[in-house]
C-alpha positions in Angstrom: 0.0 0.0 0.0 1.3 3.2 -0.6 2.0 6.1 2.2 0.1 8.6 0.6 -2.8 7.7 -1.4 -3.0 9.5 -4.5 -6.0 8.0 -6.3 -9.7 9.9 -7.9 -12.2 8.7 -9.4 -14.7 10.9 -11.9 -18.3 11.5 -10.6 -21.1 14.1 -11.4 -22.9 16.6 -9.2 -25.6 17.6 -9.3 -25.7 21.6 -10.4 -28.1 24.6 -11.1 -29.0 25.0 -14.6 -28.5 28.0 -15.9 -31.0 30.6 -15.1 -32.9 33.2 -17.5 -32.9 33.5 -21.7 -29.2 32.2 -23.2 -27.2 35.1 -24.0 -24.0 35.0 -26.2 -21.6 37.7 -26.8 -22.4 39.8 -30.3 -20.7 38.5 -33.6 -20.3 35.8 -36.0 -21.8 32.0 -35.0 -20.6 29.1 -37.0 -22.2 25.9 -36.1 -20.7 22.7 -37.5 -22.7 19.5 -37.4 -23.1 16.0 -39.0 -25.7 15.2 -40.8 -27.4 13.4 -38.0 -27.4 16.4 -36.1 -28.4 18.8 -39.0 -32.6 19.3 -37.3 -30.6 20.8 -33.8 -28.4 22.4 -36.1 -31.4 24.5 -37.5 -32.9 25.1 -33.8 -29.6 26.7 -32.8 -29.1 29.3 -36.1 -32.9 30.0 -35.3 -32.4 31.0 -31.6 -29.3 33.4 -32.8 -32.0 35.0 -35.4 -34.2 35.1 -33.3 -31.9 36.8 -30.5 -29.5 39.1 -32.6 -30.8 39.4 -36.0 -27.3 41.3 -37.0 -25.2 38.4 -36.0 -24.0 36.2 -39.2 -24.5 32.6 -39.0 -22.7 30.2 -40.7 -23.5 26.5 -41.2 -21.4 23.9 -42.1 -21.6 20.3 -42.7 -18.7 17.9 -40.9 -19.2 15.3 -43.7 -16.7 13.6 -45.5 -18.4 14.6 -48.9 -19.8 18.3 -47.9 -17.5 21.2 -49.2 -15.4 22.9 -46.8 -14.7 26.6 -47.3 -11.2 27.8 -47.6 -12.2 30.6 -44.4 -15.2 31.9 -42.7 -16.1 34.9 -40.2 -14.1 35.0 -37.3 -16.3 33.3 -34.9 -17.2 34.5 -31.7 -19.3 31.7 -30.8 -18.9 28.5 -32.5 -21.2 25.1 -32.1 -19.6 22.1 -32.9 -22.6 19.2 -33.1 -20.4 16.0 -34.9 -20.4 14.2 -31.4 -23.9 13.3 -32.0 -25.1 9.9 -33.0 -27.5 7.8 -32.7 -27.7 4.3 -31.5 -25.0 1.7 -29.6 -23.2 0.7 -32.7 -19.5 -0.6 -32.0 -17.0 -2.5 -33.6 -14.0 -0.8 -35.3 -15.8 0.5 -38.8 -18.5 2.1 -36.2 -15.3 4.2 -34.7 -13.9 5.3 -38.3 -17.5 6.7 -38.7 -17.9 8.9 -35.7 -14.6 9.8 -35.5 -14.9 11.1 -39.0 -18.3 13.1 -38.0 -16.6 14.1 -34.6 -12.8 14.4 -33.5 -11.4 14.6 -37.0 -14.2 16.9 -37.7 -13.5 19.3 -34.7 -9.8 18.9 -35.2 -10.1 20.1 -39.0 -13.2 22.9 -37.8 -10.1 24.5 -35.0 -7.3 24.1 -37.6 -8.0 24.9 -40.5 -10.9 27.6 -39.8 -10.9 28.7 -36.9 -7.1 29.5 -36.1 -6.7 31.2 -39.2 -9.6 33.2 -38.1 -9.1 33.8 -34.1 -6.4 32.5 -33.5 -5.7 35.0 -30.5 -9.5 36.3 -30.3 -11.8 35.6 -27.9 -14.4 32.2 -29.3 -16.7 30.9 -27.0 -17.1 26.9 -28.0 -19.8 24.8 -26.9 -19.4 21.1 -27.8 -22.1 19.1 -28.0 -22.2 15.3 -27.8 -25.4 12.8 -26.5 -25.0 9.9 -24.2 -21.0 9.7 -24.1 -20.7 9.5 -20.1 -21.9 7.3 -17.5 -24.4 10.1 -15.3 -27.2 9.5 -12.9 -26.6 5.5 -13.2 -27.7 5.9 -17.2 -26.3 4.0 -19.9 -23.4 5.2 -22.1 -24.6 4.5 -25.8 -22.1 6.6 -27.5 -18.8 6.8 -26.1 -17.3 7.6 -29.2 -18.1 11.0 -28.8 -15.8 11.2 -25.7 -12.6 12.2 -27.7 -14.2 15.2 -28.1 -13.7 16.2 -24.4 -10.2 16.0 -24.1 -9.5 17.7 -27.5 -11.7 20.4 -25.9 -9.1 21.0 -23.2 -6.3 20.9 -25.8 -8.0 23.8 -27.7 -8.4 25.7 -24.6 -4.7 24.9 -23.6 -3.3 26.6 -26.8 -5.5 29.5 -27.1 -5.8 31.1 -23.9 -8.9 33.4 -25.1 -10.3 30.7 -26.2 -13.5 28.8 -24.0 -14.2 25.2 -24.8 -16.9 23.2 -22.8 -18.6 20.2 -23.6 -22.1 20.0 -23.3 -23.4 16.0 -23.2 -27.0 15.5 -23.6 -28.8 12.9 -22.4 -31.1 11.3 -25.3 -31.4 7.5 -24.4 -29.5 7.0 -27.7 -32.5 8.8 -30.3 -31.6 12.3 -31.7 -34.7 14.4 -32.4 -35.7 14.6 -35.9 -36.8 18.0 -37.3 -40.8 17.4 -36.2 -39.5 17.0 -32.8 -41.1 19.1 -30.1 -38.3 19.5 -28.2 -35.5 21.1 -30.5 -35.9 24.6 -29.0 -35.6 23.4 -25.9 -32.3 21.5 -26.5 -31.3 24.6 -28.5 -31.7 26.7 -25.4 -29.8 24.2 -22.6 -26.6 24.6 -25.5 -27.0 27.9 -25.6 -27.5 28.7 -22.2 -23.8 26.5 -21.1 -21.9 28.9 -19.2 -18.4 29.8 -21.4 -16.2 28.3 -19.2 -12.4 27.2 -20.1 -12.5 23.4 -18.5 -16.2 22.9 -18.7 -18.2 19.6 -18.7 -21.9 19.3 -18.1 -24.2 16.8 -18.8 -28.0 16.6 -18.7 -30.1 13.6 -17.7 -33.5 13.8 -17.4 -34.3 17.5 -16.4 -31.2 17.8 -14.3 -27.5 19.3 -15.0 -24.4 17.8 -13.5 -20.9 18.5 -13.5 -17.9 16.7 -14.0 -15.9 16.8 -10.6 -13.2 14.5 -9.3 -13.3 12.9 -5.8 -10.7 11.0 -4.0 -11.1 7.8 -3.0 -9.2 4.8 -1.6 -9.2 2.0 -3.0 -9.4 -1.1 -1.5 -6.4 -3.6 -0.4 -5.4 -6.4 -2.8 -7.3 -9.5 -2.8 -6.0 -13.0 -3.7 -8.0 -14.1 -7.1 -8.1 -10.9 -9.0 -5.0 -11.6 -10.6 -4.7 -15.5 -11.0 -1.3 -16.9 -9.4 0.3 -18.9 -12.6 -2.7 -17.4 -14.8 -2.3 -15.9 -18.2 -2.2 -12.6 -19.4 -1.8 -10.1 -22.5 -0.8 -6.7 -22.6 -0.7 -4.8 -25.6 2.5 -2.3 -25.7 4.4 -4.4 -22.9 7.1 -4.9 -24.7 8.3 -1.3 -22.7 6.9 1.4 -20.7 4.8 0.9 -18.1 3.5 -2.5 -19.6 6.5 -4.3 -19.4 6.5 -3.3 -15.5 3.6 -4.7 -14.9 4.5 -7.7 -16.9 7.8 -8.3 -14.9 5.4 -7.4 -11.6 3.3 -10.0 -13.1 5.6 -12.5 -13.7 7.7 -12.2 -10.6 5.0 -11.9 -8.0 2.3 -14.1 -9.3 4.2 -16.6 -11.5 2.2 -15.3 -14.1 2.9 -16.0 -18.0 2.5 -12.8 -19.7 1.8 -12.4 -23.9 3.8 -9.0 -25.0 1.8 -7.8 -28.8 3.4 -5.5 -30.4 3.3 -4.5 -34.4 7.0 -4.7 -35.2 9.6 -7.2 -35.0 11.6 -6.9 -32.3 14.9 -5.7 -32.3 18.0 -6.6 -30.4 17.7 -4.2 -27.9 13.3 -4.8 -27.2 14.3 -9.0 -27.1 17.2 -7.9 -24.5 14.9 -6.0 -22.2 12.6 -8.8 -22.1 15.7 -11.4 -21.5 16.4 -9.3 -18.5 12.8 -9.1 -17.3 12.8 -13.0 -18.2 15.9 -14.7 -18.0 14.5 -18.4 -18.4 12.7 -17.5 -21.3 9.5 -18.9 -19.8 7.0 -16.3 -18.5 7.2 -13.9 -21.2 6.4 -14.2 -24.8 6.6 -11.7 -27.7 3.8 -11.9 -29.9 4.0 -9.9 -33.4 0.4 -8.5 -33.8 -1.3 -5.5 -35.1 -3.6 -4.3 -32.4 -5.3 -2.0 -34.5 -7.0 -5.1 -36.2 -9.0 -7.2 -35.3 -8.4 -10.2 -37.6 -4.7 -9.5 -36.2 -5.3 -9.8 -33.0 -7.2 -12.7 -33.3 -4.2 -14.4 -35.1 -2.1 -13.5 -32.1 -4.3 -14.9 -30.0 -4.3 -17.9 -31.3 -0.6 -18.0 -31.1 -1.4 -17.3 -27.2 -3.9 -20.1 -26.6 -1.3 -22.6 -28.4 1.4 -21.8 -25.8 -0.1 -20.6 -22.8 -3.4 -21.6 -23.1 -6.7 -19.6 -21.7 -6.3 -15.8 -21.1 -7.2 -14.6 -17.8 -6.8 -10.9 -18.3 -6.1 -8.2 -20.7 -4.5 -4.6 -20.7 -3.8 -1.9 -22.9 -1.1 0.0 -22.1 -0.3 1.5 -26.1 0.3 5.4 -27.0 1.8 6.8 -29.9 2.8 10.3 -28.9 2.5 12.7 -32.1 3.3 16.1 -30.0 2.2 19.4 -31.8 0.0 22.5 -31.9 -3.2 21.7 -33.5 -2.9 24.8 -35.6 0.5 23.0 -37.5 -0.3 19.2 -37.1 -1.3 16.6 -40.1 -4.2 14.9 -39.6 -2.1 11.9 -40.0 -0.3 12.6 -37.0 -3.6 12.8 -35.0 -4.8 9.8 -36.1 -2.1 7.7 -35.4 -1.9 9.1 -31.6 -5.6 8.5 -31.7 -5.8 5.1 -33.1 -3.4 3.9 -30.3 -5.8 4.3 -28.0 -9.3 4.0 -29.5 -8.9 1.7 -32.5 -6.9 -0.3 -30.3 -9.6 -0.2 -27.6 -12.2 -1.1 -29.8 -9.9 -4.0 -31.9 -9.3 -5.3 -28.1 -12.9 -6.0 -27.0 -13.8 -7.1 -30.4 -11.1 -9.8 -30.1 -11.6 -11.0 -27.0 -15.5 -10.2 -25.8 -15.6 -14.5 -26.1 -12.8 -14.8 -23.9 -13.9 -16.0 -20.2 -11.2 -12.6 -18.9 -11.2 -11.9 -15.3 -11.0 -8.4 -16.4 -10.0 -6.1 -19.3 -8.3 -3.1 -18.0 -7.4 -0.1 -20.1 -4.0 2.0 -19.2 -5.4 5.9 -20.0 -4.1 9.6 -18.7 -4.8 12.4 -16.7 -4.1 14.1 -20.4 -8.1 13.3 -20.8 -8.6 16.2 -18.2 -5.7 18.3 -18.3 -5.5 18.3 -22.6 -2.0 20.5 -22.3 -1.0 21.6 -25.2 0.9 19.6 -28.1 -0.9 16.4 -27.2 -4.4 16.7 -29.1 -4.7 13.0 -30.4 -3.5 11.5 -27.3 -5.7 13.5 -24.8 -8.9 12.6 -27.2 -7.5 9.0 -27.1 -7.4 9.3 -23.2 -10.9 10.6 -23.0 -12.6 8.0 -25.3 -10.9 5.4 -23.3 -12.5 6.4 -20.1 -16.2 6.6 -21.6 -15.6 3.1 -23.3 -14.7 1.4 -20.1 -17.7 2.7 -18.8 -19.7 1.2 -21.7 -18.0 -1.9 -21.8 -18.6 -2.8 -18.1 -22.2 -2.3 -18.6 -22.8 -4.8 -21.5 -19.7 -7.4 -21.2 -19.8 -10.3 -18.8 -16.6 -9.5 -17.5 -15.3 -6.1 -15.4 -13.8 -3.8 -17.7 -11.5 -0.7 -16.0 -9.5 2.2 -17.0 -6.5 4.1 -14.7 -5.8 7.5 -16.0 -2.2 7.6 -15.3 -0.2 10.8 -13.9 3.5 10.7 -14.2 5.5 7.3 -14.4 8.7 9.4 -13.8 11.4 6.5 -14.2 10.0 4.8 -16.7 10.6 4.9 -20.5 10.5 8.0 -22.6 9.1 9.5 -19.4 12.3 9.5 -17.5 14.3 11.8 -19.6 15.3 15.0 -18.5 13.4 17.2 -20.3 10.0 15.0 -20.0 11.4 15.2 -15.7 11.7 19.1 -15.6 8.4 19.4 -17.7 6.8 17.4 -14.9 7.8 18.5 -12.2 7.3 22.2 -12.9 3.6 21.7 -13.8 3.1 19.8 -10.0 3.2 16.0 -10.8 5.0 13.7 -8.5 6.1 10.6 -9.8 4.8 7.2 -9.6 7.2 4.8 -8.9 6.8 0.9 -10.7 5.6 -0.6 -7.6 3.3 2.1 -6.3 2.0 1.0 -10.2 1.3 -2.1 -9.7 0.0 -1.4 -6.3 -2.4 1.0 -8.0 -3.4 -1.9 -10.5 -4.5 -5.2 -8.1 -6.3 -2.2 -6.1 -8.2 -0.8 -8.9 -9.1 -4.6 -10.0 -10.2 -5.2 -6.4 -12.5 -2.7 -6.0 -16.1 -1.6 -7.7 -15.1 1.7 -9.8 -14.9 0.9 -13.4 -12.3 4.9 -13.6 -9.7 5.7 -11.2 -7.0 8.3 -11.5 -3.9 7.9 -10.2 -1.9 10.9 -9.7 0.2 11.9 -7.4 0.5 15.7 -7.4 2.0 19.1 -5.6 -0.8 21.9 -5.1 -0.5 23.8 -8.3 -1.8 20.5 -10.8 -4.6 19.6 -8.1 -6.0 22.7 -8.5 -5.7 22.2 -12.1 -8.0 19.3 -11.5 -10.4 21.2 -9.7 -9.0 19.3 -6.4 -7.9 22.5 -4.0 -4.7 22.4 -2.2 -2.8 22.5 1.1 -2.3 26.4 1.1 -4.7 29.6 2.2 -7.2 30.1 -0.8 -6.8 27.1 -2.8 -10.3 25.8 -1.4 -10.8 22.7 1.1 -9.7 19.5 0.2 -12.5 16.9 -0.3 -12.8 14.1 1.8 -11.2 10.5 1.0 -13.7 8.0 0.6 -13.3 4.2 0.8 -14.4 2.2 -2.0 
């Protein structure tokens, strides 16, 4: 156990909605939506009409096969409605859609429209998904949407004028057509969201809530949640953080541990895994892309013929693609992306038949924070918190996701400049064990999310946490879980 617990989890409060008429600074609107969301599209432009006839309002479609103008009005308020969708539909071709519709579509609406426009202006945002987050004990039908949140933050984090919150509305999975009776009034809850930088509201059955973290402990390890001699995958353990927990694994449960990666491995990856194994019998390097499905499948056949049944999966795979949005390829995104939700998605395609123990998802405090440089892999983040959540409610087996702080001896990670970074924003590091620790406690207890980050003052007031000092707000109470 460690001496200082350092672990959250993400709930939702209760809170007022907005009061009075929505009002909106004067200026240009654009609102961008998919086509699904084209009948909420046409409440909104009516309510600016409506409200400030002198305003210009500009409508575009996020479709792969709408035109795209080369620059619009600098916006002062801009609706983004591509994180809307209809339905539970999963599987890897559903992502490709709604990512098209939603992430890629609010990547290209910042980058290439936007910025050029108001770059250094004031734009007040308001992101608008349905059904993306697990609120008031409802279902989440549409966690695809999710990536949206921590791109959001990322937006915010490199435009300083800029105001980004995400508005989630609760639909039970049906958007309203254009006959529907109650478009205005959806209009007018969007409208209304206060323009606030870090922002996240959601609205379930007549009631708001906001996103807020609370601490929690988390119970003591328990014999059986990690089989002794059992069998396990990890996808990116072949370094990082998930070859820690493989040695861990290995060491302290004589566990027999699958390593996928895409490549071959080199010399110096079949080293590092000599070291962590030097009998050559507990760890095993499997070649597989985990972006596929039918790959993945193939590796884990390769599995079951040495190893036999799998107990227990994790993810732990990023692709870090750092850059300002305003000069990154969308290639770039996607490939930071696609290590986390393709990947996701490929995972409990593959293995929803396999009698797991659990499949547990290695995410980031990025999905919160979004700082700057890191858009695809804070979007990644996000959707992999929302998709545990969906998961655990539909598959037979628990399904969990830690959003990692700072791992500060591990990896890339432990290089200076990554260390100074660090440091100066407030994280303290996690050290391997206090990992692992984190990991059998997280699989012991009920909470599908937990955050583990250890942290100074300054980044848990970031996180809306208070701090130690005079003005920083109480802390909240630690609960047991």
């Amino acid at each position: 156990m460690p001496t200082e617990e350092f672990t959250y989890t993400s709930a939702w409060r209760p809170a007022p909605v907005p009061a009075g008429p929505p009002t909106a600074p004067p200026g240009p609107v654009l609102i961008v939506h998919a086509p699904s969301g084209r009948p909420l599209a046409d409440a909104l432009a009516r309510l600016h009409a409506a409200r400030s006839p002198a305003d210009e309002v500009v409508r575009l479609e996020a479709s792969p096969h709408a035109p795209w103008p080369a620059t619009v009005p600098a916006p002062r308020t801009v609706y983004f409605l591509g994180g809307l969708a209809e339905g539970a539909a999963d599987g890897v071709a559903a992502l490709e859609r709604a990512e098209g519709s939603g992430v890629r579509a609010l990547f290209r609406t910042a980058r290439d429209l936007v910025i050029p426009a108001a770059a250094t202006r004031e734009a007040d945002w308001r992101i608008v998904t349905n059904d993306a987050w697990a609120v008031a004990g409802g279902r989440v039908t549409n966690p695809h949407a999710a990536s949206l949140a921590g791109l959001a933050r990322v937006l915010e984090s490199e435009h300083r004028r800029w105001k980004a919150p995400v508005v989630d509305l609760g639909l039970g999975g049906r958007l309203p057509g254009a006959d529907s009776p109650h478009l205005e009034h959806l209009a007018a809850l969007i409208a209304a969201e206060p323009a606030v930088r870090g922002g996240h509201a959601a609205h379930r059955d007549g009631a708001r809530h906001v996103r807020a973290l609370r601490p929690v402990t988390l119970p003591a390890p328990r014999p059986g949640h990690v089989r002794d001699g059992g069998t396990y995958v990890i996808v990116g353990g072949a370094g990082g953080i998930g070859l820690e927990v493989a040695r861990f694994l290995a060491r302290d449960h004589g566990a027999r541990v699958a390593l996928l990666g895409r490549s071959a491995p080199g010399e110096e990856r079949l080293r590092t895994i000599r070291e962590a194994d030097p009998d050559g019998t507990r760890l095993l390097y499997v070649r597989a892309d985990a972006r596929d499905t039918a790959s993945l499948r193939a590796g884990l056949r390769v599995v079951h013929e040495r190893f036999g049944a799998v107990h227990g999966v994790i993810h732990s795979a990023l692709a870090h693609a750092p850059g300002l949005v305003r000069g990154l390829g969308q290639e770039a995104l996607c490939e930071s992306l696609a290590a986390k939700s393709r990947i996701s998605v490929a995972l409990a395609e593959a293995f929803h038949d396999e009698p797991l123990d659990f499949l547990l998802f290695f995410s980031s405090v990025q999905s919160l924070l979004g700082d700057a440089g890191l858009a695809g892999y804070a979007a990644g983040s996000a959707f992999q918190d929302a998709y545990a959540h969906a998961l655990d409610q539909r598959l037979p087996f628990p399904v969990r996701v830690v959003d990692w702080g700072w791992w500060g001896t591990v990896g890339a990670a432990a290089g200076a400049g990554v260390r100074e970074r660090a440091l100066r924003q407030g994280f303290r590091s996690i050290s391997p064990r206090e990992g692992f620790e984190t990991v059998l406690r997280t699989l012991a207890g009920p909470l599908v999310q937990v955050l583990a980050v250890p942290a100074e003052d300054v980044l848990l007031r970031r996180l809306g946490l208070g701090g130690a000092g005079e003005g920083t707000g109480p802390r909240l109470t630690r609960l047991p879980v």
